[in-house]
Each structure stands twice: as C-alpha cells, then as structure tokens.
N, CA, C and O atoms as a DFTB+ gen file, in Angstrom:
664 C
 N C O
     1  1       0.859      -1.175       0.000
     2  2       0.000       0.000       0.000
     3  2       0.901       1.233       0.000
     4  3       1.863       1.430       0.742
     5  1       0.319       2.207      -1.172
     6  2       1.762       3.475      -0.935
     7  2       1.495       4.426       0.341
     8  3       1.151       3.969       1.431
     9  1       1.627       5.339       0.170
    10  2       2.132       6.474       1.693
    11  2       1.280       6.937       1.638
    12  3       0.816       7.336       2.707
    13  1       0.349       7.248       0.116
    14  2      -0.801       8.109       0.391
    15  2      -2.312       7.306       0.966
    16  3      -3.370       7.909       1.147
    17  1      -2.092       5.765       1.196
    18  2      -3.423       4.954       1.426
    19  2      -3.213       4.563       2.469
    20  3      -4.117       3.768       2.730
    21  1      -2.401       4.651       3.436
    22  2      -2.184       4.824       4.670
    23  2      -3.465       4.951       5.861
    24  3      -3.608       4.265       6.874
    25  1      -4.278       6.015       5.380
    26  2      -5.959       5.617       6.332
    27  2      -6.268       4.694       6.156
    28  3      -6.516       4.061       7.182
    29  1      -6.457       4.032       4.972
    30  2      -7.147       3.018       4.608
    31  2      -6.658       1.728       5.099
    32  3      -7.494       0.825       5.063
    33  1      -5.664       1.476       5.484
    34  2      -5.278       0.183       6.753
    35  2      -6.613       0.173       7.666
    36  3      -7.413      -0.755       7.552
    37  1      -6.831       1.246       8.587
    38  2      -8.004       0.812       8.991
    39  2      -8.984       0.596       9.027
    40  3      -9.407       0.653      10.182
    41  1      -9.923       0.263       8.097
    42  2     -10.637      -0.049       7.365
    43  2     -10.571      -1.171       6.474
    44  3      -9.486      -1.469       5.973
    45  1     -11.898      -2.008       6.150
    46  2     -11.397      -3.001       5.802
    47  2     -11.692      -3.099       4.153
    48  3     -12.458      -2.251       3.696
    49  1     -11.158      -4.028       3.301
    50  2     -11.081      -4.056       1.970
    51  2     -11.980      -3.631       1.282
    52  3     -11.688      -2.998       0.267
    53  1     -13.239      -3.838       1.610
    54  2     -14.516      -3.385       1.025
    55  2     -14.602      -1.876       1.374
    56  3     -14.769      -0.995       0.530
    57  1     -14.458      -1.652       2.827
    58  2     -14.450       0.320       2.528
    59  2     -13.185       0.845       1.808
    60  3     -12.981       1.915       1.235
    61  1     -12.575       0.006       1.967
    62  2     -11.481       0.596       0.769
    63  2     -12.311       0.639      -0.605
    64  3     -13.174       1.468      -0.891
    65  1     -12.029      -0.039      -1.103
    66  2     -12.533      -0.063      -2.268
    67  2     -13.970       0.920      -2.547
    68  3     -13.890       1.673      -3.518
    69  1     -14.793       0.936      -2.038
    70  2     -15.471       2.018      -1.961
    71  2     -15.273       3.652      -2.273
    72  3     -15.616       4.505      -3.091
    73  1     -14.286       3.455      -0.754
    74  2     -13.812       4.978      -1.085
    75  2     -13.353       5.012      -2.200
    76  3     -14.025       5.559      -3.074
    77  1     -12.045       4.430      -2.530
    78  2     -11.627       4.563      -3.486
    79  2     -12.313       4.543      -5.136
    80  3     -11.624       4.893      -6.094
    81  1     -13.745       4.087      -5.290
    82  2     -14.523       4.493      -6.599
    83  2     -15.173       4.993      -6.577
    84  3     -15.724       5.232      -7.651
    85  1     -15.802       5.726      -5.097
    86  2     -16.436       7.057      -5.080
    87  2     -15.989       8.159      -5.872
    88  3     -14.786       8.242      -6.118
    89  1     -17.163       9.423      -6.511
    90  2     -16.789       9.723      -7.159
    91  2     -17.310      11.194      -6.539
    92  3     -18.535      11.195      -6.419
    93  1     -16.800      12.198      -6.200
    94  2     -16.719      13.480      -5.671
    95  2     -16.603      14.540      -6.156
    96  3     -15.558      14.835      -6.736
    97  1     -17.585      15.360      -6.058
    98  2     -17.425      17.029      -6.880
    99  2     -17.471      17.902      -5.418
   100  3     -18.293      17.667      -4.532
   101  1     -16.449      18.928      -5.347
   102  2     -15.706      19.716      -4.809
   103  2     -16.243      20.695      -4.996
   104  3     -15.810      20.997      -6.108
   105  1     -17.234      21.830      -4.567
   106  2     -17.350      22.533      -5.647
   107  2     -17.193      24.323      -4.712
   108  3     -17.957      24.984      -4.008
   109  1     -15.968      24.482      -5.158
   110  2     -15.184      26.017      -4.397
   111  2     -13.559      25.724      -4.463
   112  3     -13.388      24.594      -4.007
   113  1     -12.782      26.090      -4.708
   114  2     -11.086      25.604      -4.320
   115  2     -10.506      27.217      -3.731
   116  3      -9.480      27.749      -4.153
   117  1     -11.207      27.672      -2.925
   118  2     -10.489      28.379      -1.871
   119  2     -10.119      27.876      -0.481
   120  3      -9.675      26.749      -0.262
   121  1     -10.363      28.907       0.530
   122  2      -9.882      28.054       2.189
   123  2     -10.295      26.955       2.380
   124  3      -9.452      26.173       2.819
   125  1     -11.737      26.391       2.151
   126  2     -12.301      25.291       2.767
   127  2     -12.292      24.469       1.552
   128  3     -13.010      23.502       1.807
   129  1     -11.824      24.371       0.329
   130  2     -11.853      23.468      -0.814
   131  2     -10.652      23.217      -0.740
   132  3     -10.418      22.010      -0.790
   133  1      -9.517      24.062      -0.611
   134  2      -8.137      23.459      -0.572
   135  2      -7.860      22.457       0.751
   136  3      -7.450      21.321       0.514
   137  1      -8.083      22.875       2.142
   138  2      -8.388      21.747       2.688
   139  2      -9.259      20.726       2.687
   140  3      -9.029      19.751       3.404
   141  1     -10.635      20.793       1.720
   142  2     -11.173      19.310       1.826
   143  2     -10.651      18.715       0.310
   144  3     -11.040      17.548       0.315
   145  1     -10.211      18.878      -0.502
   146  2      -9.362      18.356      -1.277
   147  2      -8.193      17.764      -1.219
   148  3      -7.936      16.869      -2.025
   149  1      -7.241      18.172      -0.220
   150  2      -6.193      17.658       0.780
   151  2      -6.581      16.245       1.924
   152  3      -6.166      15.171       2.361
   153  1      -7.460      17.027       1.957
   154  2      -8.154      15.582       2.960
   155  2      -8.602      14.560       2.358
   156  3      -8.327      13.463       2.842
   157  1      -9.372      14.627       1.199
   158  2      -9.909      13.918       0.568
   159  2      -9.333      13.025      -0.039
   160  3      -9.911      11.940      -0.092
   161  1      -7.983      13.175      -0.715
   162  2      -7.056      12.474      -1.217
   163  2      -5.699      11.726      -0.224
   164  3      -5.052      10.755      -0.614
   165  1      -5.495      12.391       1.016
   166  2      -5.418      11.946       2.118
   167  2      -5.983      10.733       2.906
   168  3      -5.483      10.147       3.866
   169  1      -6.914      10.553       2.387
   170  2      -7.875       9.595       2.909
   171  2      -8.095       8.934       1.777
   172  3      -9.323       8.856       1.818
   173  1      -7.796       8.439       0.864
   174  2      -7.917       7.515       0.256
   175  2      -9.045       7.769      -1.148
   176  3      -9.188       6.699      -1.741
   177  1      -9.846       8.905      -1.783
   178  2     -10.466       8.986      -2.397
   179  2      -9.562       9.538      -3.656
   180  3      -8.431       9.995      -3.496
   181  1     -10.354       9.409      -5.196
   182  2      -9.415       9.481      -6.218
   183  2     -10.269       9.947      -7.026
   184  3      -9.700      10.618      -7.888
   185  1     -11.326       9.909      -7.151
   186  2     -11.876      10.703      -8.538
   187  2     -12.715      12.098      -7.854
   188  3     -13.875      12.251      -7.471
   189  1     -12.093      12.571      -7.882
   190  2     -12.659      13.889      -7.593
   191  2     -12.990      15.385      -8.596
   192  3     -12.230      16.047      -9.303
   193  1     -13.683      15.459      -8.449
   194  2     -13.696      16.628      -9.600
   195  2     -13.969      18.089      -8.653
   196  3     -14.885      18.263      -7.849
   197  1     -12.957      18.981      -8.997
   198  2     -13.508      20.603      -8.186
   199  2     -13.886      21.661      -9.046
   200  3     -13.314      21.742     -10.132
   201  1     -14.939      22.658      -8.675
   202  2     -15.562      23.680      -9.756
   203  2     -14.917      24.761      -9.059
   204  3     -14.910      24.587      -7.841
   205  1     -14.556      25.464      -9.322
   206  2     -13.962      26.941      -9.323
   207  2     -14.497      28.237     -10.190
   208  3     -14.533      27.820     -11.348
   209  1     -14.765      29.091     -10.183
   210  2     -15.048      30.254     -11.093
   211  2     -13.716      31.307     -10.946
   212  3     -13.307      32.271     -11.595
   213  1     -13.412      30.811     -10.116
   214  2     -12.240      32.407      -9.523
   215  2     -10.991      31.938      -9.428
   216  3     -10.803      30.770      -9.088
   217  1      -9.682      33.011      -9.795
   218  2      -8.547      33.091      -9.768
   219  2      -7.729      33.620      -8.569
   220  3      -8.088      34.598      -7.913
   221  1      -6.943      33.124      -8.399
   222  2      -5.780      33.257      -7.422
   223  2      -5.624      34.496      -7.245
   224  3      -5.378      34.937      -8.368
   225  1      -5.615      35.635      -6.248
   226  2      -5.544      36.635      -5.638
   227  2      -3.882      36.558      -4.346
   228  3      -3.678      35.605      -3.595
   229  1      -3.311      37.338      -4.410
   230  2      -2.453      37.947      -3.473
   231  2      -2.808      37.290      -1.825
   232  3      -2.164      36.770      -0.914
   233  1      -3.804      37.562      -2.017
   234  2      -4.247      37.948      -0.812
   235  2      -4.895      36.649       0.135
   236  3      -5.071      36.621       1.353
   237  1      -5.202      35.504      -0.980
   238  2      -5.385      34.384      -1.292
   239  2      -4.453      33.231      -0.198
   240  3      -4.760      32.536       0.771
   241  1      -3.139      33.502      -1.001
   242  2      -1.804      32.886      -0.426
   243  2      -1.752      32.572       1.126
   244  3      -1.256      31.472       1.368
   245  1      -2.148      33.286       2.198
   246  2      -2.133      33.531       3.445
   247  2      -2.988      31.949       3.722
   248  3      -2.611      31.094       4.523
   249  1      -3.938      31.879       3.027
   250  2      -5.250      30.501       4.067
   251  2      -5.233      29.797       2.876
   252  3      -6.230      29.076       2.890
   253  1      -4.453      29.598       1.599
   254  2      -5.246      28.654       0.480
   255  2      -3.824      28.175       0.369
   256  3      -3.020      28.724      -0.384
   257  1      -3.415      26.771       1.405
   258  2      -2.037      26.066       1.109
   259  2      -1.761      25.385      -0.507
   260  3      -0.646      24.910      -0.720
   261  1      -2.282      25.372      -1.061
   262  2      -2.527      24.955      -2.535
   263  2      -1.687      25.682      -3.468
   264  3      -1.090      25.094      -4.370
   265  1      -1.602      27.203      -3.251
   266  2      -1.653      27.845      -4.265
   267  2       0.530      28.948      -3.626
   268  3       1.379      28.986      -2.736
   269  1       0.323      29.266      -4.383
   270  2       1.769      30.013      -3.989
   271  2       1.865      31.727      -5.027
   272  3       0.834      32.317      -5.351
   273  1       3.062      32.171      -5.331
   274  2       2.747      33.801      -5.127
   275  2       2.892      33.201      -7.334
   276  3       2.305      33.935      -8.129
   277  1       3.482      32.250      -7.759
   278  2       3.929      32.144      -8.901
   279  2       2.037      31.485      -9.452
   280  3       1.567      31.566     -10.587
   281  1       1.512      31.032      -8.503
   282  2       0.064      31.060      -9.331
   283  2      -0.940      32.253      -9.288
   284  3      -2.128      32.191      -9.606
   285  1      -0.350      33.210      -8.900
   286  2      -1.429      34.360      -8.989
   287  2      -1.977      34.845     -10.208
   288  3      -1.218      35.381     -11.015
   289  1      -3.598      34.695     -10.537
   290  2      -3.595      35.336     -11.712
   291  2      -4.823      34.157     -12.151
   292  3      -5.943      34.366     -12.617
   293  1      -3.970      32.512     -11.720
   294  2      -4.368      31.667     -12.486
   295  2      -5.704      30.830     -11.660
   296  3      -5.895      30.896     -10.446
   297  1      -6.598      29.999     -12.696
   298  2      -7.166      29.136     -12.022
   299  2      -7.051      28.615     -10.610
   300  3      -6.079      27.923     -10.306
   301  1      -8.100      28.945      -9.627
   302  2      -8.255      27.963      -8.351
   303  2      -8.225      26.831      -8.561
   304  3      -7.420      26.104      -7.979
   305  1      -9.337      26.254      -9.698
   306  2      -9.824      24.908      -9.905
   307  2      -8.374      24.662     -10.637
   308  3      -7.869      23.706     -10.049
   309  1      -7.618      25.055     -11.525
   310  2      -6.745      23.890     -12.091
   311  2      -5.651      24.158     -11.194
   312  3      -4.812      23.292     -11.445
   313  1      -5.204      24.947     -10.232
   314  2      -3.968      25.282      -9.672
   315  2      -4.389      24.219      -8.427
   316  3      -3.525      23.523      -7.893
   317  1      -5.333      24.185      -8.157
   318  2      -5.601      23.215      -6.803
   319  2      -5.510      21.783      -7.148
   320  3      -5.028      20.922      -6.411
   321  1      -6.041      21.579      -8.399
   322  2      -6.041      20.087      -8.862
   323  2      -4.648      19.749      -8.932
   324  3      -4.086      18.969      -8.163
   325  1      -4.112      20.368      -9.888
   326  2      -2.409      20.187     -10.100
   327  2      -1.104      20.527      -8.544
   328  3       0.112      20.706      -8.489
   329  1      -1.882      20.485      -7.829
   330  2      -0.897      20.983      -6.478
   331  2      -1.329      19.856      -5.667
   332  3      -0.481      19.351      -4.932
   333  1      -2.541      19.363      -5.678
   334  2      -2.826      18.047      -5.330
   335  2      -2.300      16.411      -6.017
   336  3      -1.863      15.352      -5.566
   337  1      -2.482      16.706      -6.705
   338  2      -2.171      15.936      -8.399
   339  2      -0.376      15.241      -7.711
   340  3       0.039      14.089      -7.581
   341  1       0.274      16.626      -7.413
   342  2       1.576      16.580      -7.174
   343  2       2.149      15.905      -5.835
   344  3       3.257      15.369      -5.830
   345  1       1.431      15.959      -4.847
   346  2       1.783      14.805      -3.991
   347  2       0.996      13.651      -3.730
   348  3       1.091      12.772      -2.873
   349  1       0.008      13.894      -4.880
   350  2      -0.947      12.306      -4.710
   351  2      -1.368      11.997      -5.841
   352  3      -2.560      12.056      -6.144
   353  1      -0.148      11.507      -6.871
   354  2      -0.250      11.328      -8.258
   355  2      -1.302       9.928      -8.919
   356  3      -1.559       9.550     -10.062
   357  1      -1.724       9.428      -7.465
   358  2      -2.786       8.473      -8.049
   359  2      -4.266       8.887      -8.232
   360  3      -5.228       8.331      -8.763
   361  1      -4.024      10.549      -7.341
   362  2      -5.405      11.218      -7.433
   363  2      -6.014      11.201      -9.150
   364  3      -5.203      11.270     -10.073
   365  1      -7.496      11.101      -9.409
   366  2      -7.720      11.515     -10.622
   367  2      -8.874      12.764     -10.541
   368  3     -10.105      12.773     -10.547
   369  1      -7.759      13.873     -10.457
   370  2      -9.067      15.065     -10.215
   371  2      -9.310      16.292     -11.881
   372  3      -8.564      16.946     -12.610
   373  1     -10.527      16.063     -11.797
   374  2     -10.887      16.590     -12.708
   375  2     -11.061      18.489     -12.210
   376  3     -11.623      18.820     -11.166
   377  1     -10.505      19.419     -13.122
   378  2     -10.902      20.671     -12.895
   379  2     -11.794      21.516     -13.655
   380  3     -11.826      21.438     -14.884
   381  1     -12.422      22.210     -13.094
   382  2     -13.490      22.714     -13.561
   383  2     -13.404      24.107     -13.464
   384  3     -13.784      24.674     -12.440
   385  1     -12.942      24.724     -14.424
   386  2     -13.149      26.707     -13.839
   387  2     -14.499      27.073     -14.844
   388  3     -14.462      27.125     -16.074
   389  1     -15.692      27.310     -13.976
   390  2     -16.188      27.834     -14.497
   391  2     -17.665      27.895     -13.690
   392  3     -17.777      26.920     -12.946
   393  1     -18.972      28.913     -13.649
   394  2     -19.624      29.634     -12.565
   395  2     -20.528      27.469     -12.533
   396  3     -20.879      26.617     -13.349
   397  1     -20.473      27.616     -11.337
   398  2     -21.081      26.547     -10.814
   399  2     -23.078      26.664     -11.005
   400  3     -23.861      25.727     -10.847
   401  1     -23.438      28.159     -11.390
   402  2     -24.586      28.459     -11.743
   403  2     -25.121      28.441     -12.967
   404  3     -26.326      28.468     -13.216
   405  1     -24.041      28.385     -13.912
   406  2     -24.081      28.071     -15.613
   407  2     -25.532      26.548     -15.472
   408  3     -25.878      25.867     -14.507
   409  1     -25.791      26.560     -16.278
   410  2     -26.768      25.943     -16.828
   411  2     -26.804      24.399     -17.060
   412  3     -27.607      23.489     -16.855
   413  1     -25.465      24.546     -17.621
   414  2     -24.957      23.096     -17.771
   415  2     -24.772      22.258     -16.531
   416  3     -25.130      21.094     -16.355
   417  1     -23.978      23.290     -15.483
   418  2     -24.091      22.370     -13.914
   419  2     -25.612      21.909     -13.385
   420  3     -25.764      22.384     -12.259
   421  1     -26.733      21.185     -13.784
   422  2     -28.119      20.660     -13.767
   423  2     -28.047      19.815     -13.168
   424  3     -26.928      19.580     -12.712
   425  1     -29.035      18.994     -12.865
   426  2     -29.258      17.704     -12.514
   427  2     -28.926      17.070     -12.694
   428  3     -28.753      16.245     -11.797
   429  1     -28.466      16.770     -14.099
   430  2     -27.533      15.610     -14.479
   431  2     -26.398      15.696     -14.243
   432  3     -25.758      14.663     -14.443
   433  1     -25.691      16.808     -13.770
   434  2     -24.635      16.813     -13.920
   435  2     -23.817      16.378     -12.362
   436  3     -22.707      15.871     -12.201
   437  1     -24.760      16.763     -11.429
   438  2     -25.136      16.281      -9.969
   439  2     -25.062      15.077      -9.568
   440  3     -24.368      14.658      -8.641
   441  1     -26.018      14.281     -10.487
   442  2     -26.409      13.012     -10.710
   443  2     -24.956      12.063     -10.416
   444  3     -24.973      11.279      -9.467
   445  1     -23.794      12.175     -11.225
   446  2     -23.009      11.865     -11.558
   447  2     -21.966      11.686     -10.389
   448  3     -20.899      11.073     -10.413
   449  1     -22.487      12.301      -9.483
   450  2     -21.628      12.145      -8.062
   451  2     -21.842      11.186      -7.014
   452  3     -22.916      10.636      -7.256
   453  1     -21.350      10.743      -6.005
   454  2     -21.677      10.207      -4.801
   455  2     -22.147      10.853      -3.778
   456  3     -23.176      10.608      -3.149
   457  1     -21.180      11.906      -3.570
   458  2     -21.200      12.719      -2.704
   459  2     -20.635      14.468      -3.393
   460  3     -19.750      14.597      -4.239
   461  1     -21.319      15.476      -2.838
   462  2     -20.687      17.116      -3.280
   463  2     -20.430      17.185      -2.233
   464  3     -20.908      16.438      -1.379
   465  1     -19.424      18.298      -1.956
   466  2     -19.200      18.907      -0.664
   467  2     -18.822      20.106      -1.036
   468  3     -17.925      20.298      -1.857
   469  1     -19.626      21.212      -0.334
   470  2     -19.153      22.623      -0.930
   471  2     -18.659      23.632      -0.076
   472  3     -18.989      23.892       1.081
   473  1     -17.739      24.216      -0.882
   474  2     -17.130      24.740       0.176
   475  2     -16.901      26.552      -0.392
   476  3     -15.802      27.106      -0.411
   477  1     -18.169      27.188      -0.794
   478  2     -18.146      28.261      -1.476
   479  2     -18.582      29.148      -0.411
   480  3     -19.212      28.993       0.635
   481  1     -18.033      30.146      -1.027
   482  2     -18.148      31.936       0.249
   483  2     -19.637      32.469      -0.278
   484  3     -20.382      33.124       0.450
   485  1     -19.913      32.156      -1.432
   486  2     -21.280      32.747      -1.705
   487  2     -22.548      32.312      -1.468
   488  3     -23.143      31.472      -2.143
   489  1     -22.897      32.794      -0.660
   490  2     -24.738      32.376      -0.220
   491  2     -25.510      31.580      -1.273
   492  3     -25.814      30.387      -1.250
   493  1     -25.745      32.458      -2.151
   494  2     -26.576      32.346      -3.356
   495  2     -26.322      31.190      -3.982
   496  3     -27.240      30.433      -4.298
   497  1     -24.530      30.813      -4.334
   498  2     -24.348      30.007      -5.255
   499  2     -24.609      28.567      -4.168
   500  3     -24.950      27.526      -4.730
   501  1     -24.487      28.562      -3.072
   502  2     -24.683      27.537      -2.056
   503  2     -25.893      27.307      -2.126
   504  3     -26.361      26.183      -1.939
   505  1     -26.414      28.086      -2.337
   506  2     -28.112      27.746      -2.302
   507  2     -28.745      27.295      -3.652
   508  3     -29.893      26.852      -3.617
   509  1     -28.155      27.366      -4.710
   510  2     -28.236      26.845      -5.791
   511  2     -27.419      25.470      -5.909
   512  3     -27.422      24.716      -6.882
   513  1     -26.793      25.326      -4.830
   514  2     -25.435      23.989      -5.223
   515  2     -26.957      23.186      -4.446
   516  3     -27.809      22.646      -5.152
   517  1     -27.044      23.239      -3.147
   518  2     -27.853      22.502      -2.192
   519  2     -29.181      22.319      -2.917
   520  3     -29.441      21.133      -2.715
   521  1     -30.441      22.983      -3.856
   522  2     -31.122      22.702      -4.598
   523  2     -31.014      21.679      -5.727
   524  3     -31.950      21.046      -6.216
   525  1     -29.782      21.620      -6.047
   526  2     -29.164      21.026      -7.047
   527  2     -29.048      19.687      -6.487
   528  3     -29.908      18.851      -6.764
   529  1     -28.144      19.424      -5.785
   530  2     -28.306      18.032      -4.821
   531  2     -29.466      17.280      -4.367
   532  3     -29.613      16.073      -4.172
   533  1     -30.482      18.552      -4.207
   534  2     -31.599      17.557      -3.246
   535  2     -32.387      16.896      -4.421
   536  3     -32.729      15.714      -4.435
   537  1     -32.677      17.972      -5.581
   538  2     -32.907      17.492      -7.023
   539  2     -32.210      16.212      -7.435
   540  3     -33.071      15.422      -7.821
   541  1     -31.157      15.759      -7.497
   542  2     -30.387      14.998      -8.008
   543  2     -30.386      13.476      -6.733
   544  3     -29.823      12.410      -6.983
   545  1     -31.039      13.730      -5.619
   546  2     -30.602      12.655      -4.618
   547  2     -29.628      12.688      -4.292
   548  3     -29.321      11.616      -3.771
   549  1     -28.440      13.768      -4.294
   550  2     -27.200      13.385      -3.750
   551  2     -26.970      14.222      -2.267
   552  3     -27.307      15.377      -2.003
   553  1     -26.177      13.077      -1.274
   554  2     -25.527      14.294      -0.356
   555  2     -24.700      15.349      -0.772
   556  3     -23.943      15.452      -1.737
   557  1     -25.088      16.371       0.454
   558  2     -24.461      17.381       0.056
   559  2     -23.300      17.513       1.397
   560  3     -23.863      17.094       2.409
   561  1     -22.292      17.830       1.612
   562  2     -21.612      18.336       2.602
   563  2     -21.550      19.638       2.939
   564  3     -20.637      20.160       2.298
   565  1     -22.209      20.570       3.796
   566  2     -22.381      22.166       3.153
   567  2     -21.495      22.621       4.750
   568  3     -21.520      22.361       5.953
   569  1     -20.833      23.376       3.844
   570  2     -19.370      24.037       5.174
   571  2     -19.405      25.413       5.013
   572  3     -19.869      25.773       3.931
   573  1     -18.956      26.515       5.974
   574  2     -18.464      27.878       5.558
   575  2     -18.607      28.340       6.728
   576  3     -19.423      28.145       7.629
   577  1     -16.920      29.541       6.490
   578  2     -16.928      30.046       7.598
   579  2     -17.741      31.748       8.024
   580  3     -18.479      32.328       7.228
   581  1     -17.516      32.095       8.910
   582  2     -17.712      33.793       9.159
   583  2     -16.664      34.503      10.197
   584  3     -16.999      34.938      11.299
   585  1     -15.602      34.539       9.767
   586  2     -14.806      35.328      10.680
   587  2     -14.462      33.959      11.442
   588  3     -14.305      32.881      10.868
   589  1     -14.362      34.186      12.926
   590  2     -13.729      32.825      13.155
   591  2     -14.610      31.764      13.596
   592  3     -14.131      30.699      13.987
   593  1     -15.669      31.936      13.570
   594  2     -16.990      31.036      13.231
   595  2     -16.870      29.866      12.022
   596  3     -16.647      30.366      10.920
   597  1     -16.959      28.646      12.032
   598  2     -17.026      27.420      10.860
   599  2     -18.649      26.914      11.554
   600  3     -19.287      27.019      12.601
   601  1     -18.774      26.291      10.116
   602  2     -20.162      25.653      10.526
   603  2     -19.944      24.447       9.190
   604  3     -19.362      24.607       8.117
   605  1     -20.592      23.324       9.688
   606  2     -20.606      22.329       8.444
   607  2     -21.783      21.319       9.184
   608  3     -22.000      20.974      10.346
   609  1     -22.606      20.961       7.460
   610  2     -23.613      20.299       8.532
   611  2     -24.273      19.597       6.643
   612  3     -24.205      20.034       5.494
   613  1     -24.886      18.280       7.340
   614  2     -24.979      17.598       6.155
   615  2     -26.430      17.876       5.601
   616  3     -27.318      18.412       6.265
   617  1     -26.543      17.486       4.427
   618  2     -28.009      17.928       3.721
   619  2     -28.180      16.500       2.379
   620  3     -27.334      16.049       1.606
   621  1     -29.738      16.109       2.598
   622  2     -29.977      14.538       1.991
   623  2     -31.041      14.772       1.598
   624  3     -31.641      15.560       2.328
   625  1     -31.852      14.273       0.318
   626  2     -32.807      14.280       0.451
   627  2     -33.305      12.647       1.399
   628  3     -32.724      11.625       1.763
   629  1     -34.538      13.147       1.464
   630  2     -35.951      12.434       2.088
   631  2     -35.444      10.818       1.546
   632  3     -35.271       9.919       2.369
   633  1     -35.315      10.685       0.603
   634  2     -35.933       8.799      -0.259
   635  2     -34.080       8.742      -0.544
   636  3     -33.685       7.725      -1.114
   637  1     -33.184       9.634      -0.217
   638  2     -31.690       8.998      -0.712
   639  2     -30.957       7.906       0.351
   640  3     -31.078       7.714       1.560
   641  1     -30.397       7.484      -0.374
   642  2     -29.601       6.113       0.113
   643  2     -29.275       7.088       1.851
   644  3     -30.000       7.190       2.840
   645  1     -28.442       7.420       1.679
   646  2     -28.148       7.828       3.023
   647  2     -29.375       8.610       3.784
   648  3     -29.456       8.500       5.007
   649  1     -29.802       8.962       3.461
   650  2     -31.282       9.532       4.411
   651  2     -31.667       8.131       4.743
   652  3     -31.399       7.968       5.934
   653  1     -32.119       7.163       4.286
   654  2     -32.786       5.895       4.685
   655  2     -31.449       4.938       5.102
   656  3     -31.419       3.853       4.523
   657  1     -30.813       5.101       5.642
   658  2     -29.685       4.350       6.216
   659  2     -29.881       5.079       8.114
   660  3     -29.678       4.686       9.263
   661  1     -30.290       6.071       7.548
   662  2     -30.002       6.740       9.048
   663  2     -31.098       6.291      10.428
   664  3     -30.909       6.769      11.547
C-alpha cells in the first residue's frame, strides 16, 4: 500500500474499495476546498472533480495552502487540482473553472456524483449547489466560515440512500 493509502489500513477491503470508486465534486477551491481536497485524497479517495469560477488573488496565499505567489492570476480549480495531483499522483481530479450556476451544472450533472461537498463563500451560489443536490438525490456536505466562526452540517434528500440508512 503506498504512503498516500495509509488511512485506509483501517478499514477493511470493502471500505477501501469504496472509497476509493467514489466519485466526488468539490465545488469552491479556496480556504475550505483546498483543505477538503487535501483531505480527501489523504484519505484515500481518487476521482474527484472541483468547480472553481475564480482566480488566485495575493491575498489568497495567506489561508489557500494549494496555491503560492507564482500562481497568482491563475485558475483555483486547475492550480488546486495540479498541487494536489503533485503529492498524490494516483489522485484523478478533474478541474473545472467555471460559474457553478451556468446551466450546464443541472441535474444531471449532480447526478453523476456520490457525494458534493461545498465549500463556497457565496450564499446564493450555495443555495443553488444545495437545490441542485436535493434534485439529483445526492448528499451534500455544506461548510463555511464567518470570521472565526465554521459551521458544516450535512443535507440529503428524504428517499436517498443515506437519508434511509439513518
């Protein structure tokens, strides 16, 4: 087992394997996307896909370990994938720059996940990600901070696998 599947010792073959063909959309790669993308691949998951709309800022650098002063300018979503990519080259993360409210991000496109977990600063677009999920049957993981306030708290629909497990 290499260095990066290391959680997965405890756990047994079948949640391995699990995790590992779960299939995950990310959808923010700032403070709270660069750490659950880190974690995520940390822990044993590999197909991940992250949506981004926004570019690397100055100002950025301070809370987004992902990114450094030579990516300013550029993609969240591909600078985070490729900085991940780089110490967990078995990761397979797909990047996505582009508004998570576009048209094309639908139901189907939702569908296609196991699990979202979002980790966006904007109200609105959160509230369109979480509509999107409950539409689609998928969990949602919904996180964000306020100053030094975090909050994260899960969201299912009614008839989904994990709502009826619980």
């Amino acid at each position: 087992m290499s260095k990066n599947n290391w959680p997965l010792l405890a756990v047994s073959q079948e949640i391995q394997g699990k995790v590992q063909a779960s299939k995950i959309l990310v959808v923010g790669a700032g403070g709270i996307g660069c750490e659950l993308l880190k974690t995520l691949v940390l822990s044993g998951f590999r197909k991940i896909t992250v949506v981004d709309l926004d570019t690397i800022d100055t100002s950025n650098l301070n809370r987004q370990f992902l990114f450094r002063k030579k990516h300013v300018g550029q993609s969240k979503a591909t600078v985070a994938a490729s900085s991940v990519s780089s110490f967990c080259p078995s990761a397979d993360i797909t990047a996505i720059c582009d508004d998570v409210k576009n048209s094309k991000y639908n139901r189907d496109f939702y569908s296609q996940f196991d699990i979202v977990l979002n980790g966006l600063d904007n109200l609105e677009a959160r509230r369109h990600v979480n509509r999107l999920c409950l539409a689609a049957e998928k969990p949602l993981v919904e996180s964000g901070t306020a100053g030094y306030i975090g909050q994260v708290c899960l969201s299912a629909a009614l008839n989904s696998p994990l709502h009826l497990a619980a």
